[in-house]
Structure formats: structure tokens, C-alpha cells
CHARMM-style PDB file with segment names, atoms N, HN, CA, C and O in Angstrom:
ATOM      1  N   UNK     1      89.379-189.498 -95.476  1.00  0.00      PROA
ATOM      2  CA  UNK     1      88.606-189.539 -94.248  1.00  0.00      PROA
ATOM      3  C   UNK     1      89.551-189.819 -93.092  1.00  0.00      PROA
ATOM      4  O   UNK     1      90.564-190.482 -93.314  1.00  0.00      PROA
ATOM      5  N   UNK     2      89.261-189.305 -91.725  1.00  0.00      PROA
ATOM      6  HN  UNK     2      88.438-188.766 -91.544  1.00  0.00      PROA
ATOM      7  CA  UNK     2      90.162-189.182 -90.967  1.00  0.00      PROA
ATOM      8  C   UNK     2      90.085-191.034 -90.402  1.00  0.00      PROA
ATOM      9  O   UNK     2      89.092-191.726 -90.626  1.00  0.00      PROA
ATOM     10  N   UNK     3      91.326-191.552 -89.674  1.00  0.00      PROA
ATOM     11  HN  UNK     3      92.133-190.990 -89.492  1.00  0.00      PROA
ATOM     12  CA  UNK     3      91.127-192.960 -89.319  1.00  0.00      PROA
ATOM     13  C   UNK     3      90.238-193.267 -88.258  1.00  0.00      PROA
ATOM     14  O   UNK     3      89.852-194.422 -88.077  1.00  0.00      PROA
ATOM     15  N   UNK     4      89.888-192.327 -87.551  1.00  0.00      PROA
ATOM     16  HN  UNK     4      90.202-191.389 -87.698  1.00  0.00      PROA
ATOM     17  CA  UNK     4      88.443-192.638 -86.322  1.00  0.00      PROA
ATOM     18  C   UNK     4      87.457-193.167 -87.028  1.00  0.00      PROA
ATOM     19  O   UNK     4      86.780-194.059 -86.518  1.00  0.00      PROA
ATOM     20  N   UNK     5      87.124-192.586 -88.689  1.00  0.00      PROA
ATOM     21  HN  UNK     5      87.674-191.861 -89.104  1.00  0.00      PROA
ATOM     22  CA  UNK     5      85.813-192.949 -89.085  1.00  0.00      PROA
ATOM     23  C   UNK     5      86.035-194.261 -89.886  1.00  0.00      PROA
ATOM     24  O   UNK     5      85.014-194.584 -90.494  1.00  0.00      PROA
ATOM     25  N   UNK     6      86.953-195.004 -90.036  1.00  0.00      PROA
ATOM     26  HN  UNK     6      87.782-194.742 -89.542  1.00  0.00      PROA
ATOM     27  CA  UNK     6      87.167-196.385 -91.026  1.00  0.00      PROA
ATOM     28  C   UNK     6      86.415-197.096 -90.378  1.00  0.00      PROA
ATOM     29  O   UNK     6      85.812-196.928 -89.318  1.00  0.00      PROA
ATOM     30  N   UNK     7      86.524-198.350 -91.464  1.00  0.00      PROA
ATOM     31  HN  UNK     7      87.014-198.487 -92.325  1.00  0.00      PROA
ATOM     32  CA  UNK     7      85.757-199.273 -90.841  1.00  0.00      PROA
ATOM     33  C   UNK     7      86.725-200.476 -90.148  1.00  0.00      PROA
ATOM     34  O   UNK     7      87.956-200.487 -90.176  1.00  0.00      PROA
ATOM     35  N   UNK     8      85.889-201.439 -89.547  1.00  0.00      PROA
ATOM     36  HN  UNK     8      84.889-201.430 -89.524  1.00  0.00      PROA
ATOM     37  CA  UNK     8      86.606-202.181 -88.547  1.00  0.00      PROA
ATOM     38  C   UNK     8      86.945-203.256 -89.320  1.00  0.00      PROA
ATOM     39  O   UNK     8      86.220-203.390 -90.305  1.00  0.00      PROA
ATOM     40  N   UNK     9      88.183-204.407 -89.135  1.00  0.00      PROA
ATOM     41  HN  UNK     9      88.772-204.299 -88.335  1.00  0.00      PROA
ATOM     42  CA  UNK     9      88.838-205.020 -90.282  1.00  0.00      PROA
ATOM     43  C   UNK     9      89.289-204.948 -91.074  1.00  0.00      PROA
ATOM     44  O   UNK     9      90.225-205.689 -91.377  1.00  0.00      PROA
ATOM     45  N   UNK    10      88.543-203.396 -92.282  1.00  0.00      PROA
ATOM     46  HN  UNK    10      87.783-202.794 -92.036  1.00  0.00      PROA
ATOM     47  CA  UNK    10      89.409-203.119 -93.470  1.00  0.00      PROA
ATOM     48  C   UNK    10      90.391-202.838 -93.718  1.00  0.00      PROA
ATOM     49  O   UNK    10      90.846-201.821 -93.195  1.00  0.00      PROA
ATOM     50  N   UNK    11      91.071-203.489 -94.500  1.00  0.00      PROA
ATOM     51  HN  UNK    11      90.702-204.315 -94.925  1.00  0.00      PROA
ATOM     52  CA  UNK    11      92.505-202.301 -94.794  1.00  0.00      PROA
ATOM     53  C   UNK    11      92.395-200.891 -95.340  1.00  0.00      PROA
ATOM     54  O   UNK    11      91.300-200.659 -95.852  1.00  0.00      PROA
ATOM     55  N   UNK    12      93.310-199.845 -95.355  1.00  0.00      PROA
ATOM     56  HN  UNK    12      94.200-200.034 -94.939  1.00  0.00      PROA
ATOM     57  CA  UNK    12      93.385-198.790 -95.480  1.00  0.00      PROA
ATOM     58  C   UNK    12      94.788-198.629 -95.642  1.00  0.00      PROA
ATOM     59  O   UNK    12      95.673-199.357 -95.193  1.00  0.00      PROA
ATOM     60  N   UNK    13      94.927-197.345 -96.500  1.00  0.00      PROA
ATOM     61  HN  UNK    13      94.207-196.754 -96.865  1.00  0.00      PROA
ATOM     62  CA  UNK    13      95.857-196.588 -96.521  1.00  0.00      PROA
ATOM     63  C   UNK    13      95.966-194.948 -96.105  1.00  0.00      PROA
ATOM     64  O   UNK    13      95.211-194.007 -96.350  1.00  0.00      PROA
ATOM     65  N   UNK    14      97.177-195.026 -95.406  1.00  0.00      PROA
ATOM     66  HN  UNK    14      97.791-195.790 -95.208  1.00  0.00      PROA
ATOM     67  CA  UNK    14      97.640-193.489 -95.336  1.00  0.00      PROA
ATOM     68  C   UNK    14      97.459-192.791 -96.503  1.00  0.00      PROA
ATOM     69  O   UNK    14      97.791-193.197 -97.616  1.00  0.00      PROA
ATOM     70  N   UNK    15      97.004-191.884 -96.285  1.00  0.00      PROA
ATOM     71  HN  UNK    15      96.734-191.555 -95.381  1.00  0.00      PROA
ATOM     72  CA  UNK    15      97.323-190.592 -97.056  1.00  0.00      PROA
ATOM     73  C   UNK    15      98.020-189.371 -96.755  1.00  0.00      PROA
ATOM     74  O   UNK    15      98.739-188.744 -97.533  1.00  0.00      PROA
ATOM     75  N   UNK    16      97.774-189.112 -95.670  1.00  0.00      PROA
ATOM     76  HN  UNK    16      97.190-189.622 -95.038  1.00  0.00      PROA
ATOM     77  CA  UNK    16      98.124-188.003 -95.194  1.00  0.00      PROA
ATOM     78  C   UNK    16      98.459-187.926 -93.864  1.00  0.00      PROA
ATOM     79  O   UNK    16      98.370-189.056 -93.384  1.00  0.00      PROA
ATOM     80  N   UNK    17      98.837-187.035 -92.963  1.00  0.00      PROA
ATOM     81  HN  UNK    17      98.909-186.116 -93.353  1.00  0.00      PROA
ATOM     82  CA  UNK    17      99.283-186.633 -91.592  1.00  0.00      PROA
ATOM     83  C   UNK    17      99.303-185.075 -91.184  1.00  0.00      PROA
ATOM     84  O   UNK    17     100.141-184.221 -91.475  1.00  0.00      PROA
ATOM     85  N   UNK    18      98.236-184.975 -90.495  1.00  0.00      PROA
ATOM     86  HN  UNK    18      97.555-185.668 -90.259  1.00  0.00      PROA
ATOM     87  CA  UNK    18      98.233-183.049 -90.021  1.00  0.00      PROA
ATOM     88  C   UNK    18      98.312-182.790 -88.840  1.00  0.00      PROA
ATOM     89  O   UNK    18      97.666-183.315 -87.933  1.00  0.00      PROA
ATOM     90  N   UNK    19      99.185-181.883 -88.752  1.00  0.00      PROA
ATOM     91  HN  UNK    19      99.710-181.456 -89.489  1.00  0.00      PROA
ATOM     92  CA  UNK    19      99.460-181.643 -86.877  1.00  0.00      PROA
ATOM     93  C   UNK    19     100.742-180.959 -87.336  1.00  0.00      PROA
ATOM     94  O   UNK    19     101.192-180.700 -88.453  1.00  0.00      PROA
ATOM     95  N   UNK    20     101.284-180.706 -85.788  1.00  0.00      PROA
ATOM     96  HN  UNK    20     100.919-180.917 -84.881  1.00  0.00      PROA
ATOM     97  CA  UNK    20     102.821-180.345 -86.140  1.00  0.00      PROA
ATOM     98  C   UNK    20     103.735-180.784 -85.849  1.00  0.00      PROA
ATOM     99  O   UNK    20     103.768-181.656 -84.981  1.00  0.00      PROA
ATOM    100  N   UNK    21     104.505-180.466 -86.293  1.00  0.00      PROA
ATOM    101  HN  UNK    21     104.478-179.757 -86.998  1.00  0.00      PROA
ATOM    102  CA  UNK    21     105.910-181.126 -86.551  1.00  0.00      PROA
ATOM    103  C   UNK    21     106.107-182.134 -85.725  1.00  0.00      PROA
ATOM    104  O   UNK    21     106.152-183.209 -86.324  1.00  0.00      PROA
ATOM    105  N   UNK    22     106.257-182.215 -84.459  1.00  0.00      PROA
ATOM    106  HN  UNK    22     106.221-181.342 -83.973  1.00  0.00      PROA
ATOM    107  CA  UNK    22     106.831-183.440 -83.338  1.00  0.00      PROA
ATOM    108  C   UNK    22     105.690-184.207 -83.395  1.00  0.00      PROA
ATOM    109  O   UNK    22     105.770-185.249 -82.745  1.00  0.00      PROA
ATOM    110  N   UNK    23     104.299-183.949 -84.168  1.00  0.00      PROA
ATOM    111  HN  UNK    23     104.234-183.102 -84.697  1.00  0.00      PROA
ATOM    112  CA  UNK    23     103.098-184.797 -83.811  1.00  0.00      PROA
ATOM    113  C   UNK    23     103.292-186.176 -85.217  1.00  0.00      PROA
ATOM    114  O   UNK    23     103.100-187.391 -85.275  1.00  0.00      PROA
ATOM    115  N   UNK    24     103.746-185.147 -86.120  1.00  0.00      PROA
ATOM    116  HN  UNK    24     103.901-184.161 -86.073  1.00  0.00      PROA
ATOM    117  CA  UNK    24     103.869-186.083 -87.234  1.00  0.00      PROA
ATOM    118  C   UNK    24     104.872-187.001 -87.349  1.00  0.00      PROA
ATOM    119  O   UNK    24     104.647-188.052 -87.949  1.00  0.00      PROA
ATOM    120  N   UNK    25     106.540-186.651 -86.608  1.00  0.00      PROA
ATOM    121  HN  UNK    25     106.723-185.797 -86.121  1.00  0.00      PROA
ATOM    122  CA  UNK    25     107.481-186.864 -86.375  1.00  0.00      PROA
ATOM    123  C   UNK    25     107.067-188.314 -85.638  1.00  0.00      PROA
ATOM    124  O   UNK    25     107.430-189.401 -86.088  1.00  0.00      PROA
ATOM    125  N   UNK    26     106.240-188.151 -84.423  1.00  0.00      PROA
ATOM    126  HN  UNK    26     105.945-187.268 -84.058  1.00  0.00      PROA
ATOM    127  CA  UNK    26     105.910-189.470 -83.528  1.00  0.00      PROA
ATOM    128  C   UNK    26     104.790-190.506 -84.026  1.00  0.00      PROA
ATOM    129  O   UNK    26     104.470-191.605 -83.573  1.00  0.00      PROA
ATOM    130  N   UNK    27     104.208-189.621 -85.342  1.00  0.00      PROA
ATOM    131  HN  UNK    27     104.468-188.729 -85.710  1.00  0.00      PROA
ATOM    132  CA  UNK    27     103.584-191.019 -85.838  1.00  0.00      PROA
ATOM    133  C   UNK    27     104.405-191.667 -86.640  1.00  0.00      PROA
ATOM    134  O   UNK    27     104.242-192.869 -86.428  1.00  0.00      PROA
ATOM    135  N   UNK    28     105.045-191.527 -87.290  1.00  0.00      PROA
ATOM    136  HN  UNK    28     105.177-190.551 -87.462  1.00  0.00      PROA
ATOM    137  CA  UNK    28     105.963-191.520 -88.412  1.00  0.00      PROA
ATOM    138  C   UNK    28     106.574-192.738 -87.552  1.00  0.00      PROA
ATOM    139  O   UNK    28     106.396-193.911 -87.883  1.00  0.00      PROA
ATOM    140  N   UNK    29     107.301-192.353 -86.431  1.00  0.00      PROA
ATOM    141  HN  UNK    29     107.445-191.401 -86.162  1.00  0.00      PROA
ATOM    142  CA  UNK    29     108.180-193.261 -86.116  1.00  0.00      PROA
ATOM    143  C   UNK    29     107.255-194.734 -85.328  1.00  0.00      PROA
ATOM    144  O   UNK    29     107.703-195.872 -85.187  1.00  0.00      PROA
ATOM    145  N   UNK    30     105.855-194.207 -84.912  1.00  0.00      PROA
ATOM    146  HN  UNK    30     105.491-193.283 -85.026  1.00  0.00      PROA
ATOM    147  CA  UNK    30     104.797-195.821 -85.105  1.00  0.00      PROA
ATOM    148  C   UNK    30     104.667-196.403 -86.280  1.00  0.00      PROA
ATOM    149  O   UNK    30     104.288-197.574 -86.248  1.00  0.00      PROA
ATOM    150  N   UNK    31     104.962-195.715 -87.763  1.00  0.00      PROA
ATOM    151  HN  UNK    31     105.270-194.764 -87.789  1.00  0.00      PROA
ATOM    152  CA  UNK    31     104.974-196.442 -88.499  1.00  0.00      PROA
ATOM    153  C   UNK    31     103.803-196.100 -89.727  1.00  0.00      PROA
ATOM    154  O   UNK    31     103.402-196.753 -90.690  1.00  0.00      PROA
ATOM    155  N   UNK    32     103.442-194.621 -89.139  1.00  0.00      PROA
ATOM    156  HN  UNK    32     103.769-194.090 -88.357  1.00  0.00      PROA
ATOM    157  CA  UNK    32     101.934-194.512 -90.055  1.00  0.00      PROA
ATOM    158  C   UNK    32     102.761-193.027 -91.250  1.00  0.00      PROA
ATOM    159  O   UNK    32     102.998-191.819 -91.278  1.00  0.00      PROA
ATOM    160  N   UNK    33     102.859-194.013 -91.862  1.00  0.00      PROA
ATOM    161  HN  UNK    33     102.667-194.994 -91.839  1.00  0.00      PROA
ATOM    162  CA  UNK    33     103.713-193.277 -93.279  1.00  0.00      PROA
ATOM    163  C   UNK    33     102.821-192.809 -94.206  1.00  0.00      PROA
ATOM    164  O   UNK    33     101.637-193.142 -94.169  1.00  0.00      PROA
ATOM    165  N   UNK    34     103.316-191.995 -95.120  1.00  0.00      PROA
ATOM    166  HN  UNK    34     104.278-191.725 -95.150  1.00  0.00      PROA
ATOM    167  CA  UNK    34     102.289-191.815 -96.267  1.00  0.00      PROA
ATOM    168  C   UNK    34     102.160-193.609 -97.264  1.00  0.00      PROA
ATOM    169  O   UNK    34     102.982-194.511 -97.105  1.00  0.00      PROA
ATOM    170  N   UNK    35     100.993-193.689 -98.170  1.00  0.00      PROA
ATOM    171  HN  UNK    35     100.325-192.956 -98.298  1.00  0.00      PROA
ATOM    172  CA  UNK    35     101.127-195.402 -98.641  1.00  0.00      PROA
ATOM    173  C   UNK    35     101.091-196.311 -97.514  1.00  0.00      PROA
ATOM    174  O   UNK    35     100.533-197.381 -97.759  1.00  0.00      PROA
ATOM    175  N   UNK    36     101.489-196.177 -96.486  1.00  0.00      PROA
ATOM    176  HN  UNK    36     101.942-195.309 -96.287  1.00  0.00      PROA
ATOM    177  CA  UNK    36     101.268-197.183 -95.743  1.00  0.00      PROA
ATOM    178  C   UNK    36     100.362-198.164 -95.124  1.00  0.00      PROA
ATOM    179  O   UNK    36      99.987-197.516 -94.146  1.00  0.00      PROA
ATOM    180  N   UNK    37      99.675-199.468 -95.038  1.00  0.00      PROA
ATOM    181  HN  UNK    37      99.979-199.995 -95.831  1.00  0.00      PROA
ATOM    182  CA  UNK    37      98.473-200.167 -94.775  1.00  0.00      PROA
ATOM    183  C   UNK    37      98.603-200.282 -93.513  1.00  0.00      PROA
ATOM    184  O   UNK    37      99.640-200.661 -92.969  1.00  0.00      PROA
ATOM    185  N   UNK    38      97.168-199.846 -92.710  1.00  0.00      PROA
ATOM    186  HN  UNK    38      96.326-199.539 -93.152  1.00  0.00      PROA
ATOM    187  CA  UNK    38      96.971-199.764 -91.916  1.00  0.00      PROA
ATOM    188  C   UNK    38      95.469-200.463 -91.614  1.00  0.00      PROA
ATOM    189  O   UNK    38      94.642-199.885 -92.320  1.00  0.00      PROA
ATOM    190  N   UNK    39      94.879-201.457 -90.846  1.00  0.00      PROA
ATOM    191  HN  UNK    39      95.550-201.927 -90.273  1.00  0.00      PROA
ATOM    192  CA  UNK    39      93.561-202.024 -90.317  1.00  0.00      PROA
ATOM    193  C   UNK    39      92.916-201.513 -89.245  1.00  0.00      PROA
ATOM    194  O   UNK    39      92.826-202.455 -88.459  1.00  0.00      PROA
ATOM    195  N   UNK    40      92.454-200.629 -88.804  1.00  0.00      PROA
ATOM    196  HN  UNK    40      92.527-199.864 -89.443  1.00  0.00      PROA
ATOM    197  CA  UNK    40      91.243-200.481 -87.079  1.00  0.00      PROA
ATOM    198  C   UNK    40      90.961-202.170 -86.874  1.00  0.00      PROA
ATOM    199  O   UNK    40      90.389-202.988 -87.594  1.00  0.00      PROA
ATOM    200  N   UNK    41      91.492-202.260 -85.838  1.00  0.00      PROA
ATOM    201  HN  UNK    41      91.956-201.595 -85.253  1.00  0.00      PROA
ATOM    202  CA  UNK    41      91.393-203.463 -85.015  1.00  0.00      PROA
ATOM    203  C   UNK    41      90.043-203.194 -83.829  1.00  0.00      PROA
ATOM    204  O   UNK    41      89.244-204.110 -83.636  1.00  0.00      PROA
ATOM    205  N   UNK    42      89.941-202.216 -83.288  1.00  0.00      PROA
ATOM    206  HN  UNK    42      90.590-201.472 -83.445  1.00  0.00      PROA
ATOM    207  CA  UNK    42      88.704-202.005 -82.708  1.00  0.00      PROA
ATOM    208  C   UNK    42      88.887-200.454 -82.130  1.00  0.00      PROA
ATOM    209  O   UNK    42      89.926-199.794 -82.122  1.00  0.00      PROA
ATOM    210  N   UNK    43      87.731-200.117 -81.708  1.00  0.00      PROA
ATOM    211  HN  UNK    43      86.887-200.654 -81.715  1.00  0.00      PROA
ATOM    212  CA  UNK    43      87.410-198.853 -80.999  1.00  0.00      PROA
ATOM    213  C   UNK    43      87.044-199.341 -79.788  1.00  0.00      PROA
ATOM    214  O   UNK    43      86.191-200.217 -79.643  1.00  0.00      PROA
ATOM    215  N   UNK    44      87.871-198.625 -78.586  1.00  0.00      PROA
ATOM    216  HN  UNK    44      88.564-197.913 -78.704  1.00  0.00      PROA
ATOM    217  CA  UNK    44      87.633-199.238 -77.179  1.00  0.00      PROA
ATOM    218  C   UNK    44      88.122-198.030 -76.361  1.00  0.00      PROA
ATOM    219  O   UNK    44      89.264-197.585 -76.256  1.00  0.00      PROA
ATOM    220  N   UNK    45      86.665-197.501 -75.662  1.00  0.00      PROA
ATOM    221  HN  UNK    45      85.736-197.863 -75.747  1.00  0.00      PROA
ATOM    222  CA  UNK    45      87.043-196.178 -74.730  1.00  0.00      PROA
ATOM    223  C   UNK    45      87.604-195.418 -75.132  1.00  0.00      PROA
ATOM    224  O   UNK    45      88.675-195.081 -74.627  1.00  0.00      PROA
ATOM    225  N   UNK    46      86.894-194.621 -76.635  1.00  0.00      PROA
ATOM    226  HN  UNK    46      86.024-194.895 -77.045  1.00  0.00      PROA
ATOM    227  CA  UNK    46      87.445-193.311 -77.019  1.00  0.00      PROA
ATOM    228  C   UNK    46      88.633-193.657 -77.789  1.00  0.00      PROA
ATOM    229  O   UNK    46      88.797-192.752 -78.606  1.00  0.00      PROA
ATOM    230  N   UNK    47      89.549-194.556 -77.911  1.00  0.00      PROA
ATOM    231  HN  UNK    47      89.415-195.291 -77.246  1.00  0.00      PROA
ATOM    232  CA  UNK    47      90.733-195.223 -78.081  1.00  0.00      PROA
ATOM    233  C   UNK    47      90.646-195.885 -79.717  1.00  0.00      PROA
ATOM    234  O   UNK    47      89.548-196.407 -79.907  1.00  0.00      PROA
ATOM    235  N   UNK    48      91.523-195.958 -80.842  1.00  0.00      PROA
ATOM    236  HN  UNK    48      92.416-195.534 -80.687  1.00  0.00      PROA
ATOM    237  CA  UNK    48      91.580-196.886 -81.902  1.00  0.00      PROA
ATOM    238  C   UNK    48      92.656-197.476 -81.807  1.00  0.00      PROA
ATOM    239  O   UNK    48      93.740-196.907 -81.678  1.00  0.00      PROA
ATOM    240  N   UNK    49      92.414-199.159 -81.879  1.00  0.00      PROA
ATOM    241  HN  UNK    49      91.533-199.621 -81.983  1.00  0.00      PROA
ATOM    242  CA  UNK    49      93.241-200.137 -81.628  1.00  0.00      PROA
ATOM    243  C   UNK    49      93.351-200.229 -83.198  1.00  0.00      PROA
ATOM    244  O   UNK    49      92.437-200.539 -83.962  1.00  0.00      PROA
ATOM    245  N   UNK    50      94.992-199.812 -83.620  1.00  0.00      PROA
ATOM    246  HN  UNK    50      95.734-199.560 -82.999  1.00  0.00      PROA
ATOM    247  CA  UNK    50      95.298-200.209 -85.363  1.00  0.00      PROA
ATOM    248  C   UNK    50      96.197-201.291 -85.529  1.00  0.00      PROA
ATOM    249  O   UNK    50      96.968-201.466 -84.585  1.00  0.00      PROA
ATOM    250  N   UNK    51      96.281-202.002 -86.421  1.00  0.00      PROA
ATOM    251  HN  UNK    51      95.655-201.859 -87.188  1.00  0.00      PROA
ATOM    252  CA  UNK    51      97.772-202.745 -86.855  1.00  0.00      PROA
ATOM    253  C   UNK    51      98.086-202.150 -88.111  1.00  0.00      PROA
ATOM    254  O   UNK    51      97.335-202.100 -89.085  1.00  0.00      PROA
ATOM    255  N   UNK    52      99.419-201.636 -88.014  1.00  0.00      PROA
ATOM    256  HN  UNK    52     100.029-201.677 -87.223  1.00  0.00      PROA
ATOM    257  CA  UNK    52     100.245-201.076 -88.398  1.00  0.00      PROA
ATOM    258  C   UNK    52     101.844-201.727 -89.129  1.00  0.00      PROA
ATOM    259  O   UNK    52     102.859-201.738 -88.433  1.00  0.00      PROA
ATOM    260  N   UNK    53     101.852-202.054 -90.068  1.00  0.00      PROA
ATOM    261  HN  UNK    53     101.027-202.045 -90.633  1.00  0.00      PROA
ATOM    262  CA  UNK    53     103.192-202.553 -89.995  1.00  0.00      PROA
ATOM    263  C   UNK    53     103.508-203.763 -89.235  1.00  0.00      PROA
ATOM    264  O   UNK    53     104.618-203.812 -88.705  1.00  0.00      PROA
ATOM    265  N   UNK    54     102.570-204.909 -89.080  1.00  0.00      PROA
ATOM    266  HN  UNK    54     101.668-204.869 -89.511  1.00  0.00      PROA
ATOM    267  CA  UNK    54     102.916-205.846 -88.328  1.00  0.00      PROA
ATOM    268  C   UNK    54     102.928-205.689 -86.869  1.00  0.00      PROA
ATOM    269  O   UNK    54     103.465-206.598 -86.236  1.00  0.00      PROA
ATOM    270  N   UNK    55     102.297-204.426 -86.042  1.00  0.00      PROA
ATOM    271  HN  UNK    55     101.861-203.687 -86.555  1.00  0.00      PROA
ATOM    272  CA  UNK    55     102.352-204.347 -84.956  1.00  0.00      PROA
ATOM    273  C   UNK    55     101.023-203.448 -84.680  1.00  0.00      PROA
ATOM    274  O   UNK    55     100.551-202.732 -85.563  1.00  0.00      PROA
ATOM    275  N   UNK    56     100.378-203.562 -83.180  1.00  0.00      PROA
ATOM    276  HN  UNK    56     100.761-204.144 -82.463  1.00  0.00      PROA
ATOM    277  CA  UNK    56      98.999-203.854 -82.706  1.00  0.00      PROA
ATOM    278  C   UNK    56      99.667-202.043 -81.809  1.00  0.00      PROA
ATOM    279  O   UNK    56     100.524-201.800 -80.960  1.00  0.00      PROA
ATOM    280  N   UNK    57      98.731-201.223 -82.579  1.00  0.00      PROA
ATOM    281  HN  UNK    57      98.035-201.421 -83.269  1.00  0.00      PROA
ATOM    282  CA  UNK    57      98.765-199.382 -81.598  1.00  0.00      PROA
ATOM    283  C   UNK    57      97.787-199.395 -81.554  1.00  0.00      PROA
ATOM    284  O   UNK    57      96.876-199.870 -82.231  1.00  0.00      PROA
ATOM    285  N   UNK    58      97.957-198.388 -80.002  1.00  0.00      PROA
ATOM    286  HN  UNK    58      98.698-198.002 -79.452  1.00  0.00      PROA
ATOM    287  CA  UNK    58      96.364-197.786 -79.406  1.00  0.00      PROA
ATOM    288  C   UNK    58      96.666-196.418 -79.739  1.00  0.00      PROA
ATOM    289  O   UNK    58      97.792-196.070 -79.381  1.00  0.00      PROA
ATOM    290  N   UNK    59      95.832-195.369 -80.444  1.00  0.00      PROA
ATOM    291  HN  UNK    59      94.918-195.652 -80.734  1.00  0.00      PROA
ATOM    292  CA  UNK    59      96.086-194.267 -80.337  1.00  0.00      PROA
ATOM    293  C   UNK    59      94.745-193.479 -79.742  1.00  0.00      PROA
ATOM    294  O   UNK    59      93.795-194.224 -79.984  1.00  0.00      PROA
ATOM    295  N   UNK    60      94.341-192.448 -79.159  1.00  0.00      PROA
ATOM    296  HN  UNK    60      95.113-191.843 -78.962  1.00  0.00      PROA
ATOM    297  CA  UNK    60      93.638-191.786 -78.468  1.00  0.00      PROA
ATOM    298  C   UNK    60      92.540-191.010 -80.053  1.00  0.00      PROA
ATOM    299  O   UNK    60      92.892-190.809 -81.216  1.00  0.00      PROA
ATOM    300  N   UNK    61      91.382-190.801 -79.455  1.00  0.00      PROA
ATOM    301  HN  UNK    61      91.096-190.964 -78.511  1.00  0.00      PROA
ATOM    302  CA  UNK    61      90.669-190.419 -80.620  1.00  0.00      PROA
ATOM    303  C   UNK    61      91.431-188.696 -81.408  1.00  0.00      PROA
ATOM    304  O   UNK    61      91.524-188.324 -82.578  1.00  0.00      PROA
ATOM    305  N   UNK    62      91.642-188.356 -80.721  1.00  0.00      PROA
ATOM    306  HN  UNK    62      91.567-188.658 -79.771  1.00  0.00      PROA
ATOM    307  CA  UNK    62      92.567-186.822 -81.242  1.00  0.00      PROA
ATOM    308  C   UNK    62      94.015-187.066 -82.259  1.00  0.00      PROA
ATOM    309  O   UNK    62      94.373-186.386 -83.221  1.00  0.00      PROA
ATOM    310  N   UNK    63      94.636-188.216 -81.691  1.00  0.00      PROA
ATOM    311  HN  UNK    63      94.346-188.769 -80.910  1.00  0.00      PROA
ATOM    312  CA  UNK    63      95.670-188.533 -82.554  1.00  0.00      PROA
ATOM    313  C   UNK    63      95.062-189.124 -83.788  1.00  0.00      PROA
ATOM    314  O   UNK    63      95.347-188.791 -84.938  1.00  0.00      PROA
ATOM    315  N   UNK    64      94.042-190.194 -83.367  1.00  0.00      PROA
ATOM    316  HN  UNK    64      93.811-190.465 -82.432  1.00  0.00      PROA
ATOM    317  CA  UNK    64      93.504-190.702 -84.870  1.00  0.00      PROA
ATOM    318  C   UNK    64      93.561-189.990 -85.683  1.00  0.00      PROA
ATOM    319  O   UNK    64      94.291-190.097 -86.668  1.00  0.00      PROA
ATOM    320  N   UNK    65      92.542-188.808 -85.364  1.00  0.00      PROA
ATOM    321  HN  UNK    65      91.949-188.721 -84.563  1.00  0.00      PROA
ATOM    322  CA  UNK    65      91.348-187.863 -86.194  1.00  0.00      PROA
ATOM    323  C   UNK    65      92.910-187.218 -87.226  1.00  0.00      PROA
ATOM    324  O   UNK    65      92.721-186.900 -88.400  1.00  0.00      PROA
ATOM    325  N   UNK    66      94.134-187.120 -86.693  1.00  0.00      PROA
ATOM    326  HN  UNK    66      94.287-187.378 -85.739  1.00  0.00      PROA
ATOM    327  CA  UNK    66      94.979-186.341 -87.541  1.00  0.00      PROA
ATOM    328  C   UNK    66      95.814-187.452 -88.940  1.00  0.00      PROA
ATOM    329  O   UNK    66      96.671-187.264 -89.803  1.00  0.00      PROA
ATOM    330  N   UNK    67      95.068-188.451 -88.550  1.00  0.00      PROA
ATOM    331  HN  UNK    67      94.371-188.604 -87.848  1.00  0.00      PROA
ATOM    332  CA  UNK    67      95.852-189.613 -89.307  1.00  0.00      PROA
ATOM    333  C   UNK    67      94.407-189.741 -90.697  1.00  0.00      PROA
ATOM    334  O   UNK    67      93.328-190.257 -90.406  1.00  0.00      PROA
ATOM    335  N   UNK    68      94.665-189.234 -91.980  1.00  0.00      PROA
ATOM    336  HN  UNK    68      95.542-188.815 -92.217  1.00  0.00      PROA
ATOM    337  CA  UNK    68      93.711-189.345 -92.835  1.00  0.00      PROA
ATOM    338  C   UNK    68      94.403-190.982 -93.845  1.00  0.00      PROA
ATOM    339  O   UNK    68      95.513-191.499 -93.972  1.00  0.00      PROA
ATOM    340  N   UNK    69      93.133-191.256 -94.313  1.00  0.00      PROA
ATOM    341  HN  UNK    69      92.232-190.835 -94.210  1.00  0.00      PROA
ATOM    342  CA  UNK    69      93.362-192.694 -94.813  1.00  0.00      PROA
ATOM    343  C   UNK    69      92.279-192.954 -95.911  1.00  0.00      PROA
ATOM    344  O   UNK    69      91.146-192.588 -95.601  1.00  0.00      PROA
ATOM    345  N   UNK    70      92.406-193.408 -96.891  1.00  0.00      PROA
ATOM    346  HN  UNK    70      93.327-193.705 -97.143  1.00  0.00      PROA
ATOM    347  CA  UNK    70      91.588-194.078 -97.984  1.00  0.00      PROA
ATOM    348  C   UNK    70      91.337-195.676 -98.271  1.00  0.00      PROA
ATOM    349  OT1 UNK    70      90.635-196.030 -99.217  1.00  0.00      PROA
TER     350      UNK     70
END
């Protein structure tokens, strides 16, 4: 399921990343890897607030939607 639709608090994992090349390239380097745990900290103005690796990202609902997670 894409990360817009998680739930709020849970942990999650990456699974996957779709887009192209420089899109995946710039998540990669926020830290959203394949395996990697990731929490939705909140949804605020279209916006998902994640922690990532010990650190607090805002990504825009379009970047989410390409970030899939279990």
C-alpha cells in the first residue's frame, strides 16, 4: 500500500519505490530504502510528516503515493 494510506504511529516498512530514476535516487538519499522502518507522524495540508531513520520528513502527497510500504 502506498505510504499516504498508513496508519498514524505505526511502524512500517519499505517495500518498494516507483518513479524515475532522480525521484528514487532523492528518496533513497532521505533515507527511504527498501526494509527500511518508517512511522507517519501526521498528515498536515496534503503533506506526510514521516520519521525515517531517526529523522522527522515532510514529503508532499505525490511523493508519498510513490513510496509503497507494508
Amino acid at each position: 500500500m502506498p505510504l499516504t494510506m498508513a496508519t498514524v504511529g505505526r511502524g512500517q516498512v519499505v517495500k518498494e519505490i516507483h518513479g524515475k530514476e532522480e525521484v528514487i535516487a532523492h528518496l533513497k538519499n532521505l533515507g527511504f530504502v527498501k526494509g527500511a522502518e518508517v512511522e507517519v507522524v501526521s498528515f498536515l495540508a496534503g503533506n506526510v510528516i514521516v520519521n525515517v531513520k531517526g529523522t522527522r520528513v515532510a514529503l508532499d502527497k505525490a511523493m508519498a503515493q510513490r513510496i509503497m510500504v507494508i
